[in-house]
C-alpha positions as CSV (number, residue, x, y, z in Angstrom):
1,X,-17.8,84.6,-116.7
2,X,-18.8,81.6,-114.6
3,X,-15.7,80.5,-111.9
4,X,-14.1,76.6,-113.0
5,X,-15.2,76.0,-109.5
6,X,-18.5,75.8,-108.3
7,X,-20.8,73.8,-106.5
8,X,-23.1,74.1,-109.7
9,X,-20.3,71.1,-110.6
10,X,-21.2,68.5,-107.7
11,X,-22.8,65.8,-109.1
12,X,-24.5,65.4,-105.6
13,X,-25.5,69.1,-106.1
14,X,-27.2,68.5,-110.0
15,X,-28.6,65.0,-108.8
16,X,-30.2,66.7,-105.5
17,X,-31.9,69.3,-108.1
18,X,-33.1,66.8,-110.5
19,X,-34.7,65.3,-107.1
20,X,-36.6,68.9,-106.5
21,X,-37.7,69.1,-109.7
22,X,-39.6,65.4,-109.7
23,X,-41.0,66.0,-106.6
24,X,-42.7,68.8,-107.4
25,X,-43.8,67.4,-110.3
26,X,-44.9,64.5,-107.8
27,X,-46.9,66.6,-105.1
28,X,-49.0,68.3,-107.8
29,X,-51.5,65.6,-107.5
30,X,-51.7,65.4,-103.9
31,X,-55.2,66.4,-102.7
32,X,-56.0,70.1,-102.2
33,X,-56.3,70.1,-99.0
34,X,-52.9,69.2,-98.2
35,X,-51.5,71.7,-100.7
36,X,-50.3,73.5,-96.4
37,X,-49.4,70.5,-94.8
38,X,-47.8,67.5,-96.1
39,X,-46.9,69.0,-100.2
40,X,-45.4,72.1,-98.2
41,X,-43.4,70.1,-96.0
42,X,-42.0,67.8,-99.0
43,X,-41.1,71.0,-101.2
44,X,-39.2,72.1,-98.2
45,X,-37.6,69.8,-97.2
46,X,-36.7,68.5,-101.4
47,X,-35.4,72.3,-101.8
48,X,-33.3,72.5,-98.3
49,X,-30.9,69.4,-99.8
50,X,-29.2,71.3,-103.2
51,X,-29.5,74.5,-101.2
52,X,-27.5,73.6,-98.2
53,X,-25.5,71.9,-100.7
54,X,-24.5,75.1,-102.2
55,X,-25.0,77.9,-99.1
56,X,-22.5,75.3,-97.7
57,X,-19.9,75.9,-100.5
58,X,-20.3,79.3,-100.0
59,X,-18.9,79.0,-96.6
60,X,-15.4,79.9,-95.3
61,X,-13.6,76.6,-94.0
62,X,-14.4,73.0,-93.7
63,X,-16.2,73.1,-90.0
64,X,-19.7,75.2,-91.5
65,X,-19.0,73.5,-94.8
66,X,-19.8,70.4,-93.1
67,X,-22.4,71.7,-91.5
68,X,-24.2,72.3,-94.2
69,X,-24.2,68.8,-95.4
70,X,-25.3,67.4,-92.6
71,X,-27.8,69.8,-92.9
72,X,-28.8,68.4,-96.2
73,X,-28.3,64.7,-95.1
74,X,-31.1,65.4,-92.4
75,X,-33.6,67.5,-94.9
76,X,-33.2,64.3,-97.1
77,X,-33.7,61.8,-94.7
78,X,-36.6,64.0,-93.4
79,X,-37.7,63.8,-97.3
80,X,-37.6,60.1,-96.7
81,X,-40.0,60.2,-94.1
82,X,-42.5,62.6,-95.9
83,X,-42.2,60.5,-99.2
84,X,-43.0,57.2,-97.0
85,X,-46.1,58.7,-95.6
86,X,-47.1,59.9,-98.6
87,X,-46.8,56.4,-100.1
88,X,-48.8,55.1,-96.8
89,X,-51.2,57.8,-97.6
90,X,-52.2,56.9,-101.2
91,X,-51.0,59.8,-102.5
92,X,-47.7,58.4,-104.3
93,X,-48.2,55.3,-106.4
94,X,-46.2,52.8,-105.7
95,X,-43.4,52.9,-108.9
96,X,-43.2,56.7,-108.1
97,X,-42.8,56.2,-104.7
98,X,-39.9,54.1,-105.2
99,X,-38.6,56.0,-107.7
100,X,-38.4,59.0,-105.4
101,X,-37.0,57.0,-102.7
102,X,-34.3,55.1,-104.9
103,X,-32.9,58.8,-105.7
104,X,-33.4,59.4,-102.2
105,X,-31.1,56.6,-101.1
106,X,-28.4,57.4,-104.2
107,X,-27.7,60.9,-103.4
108,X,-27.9,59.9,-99.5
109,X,-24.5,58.0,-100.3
110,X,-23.0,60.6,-102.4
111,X,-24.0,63.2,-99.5
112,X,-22.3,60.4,-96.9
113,X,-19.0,60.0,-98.6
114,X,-18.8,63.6,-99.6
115,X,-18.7,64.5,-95.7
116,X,-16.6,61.8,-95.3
117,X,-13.9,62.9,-98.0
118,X,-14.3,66.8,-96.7
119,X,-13.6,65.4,-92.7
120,X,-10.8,63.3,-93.6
């Protein structure tokens, strides 16, 4: 039986995976040849925000909880970056680049005042 309490329950959590999920669907039609470079680094850095997310629920006590989340504040504005350049690059059209970047900047202010609730 599933705990009451789980990070599965964050809405920063669900949003951050709802992010994953579109940019993969985004990077599919990068070109092939930067299926190692620029895709890889999206995926990774899309994937490291709900998983920090949760490793950081995992953890005992506020101080690595935290740390975690700032971890996934900085894999998100690193996101943000990579989404830009992929923009600058052609390889986002312009509605889905600011698509991407709208739920970007959302679940950057949930992340925000989510460490700012666990620190006070």
């Amino acid at each position: 039986m599933e705990n009451s309490k789980t990070f599965r329950k964050l809405l920063v959590w669900q949003k951050s995976m709802v992010l994953v999920t579109d940019i993969y669907k985004e990077v599919k039609i990068f070109p092939q040849d930067e299926q190692y470079a620029l895709t890889s680094q999206i995926k990774r850095s899309a994937t490291s925000i709900p998983s920090n997310i949760a490793e950081g629920y995992g953890r005992d006590g506020k101080k690595d909880y935290l740390r975690f989340l700032n971890i996934a504040l900085s894999s998100l504005f690193e996101l943000q970056t990579q989404i830009e350049i992929a923009y600058n690059l052609q390889f986002l059209k312009e509605d889905n680049f600011n698509k991407l970047y709208e739920s970007t900047r959302e679940i950057e202010r949930m992340l925000t005042s989510f460490i700012k609730k666990i620190k006070a």
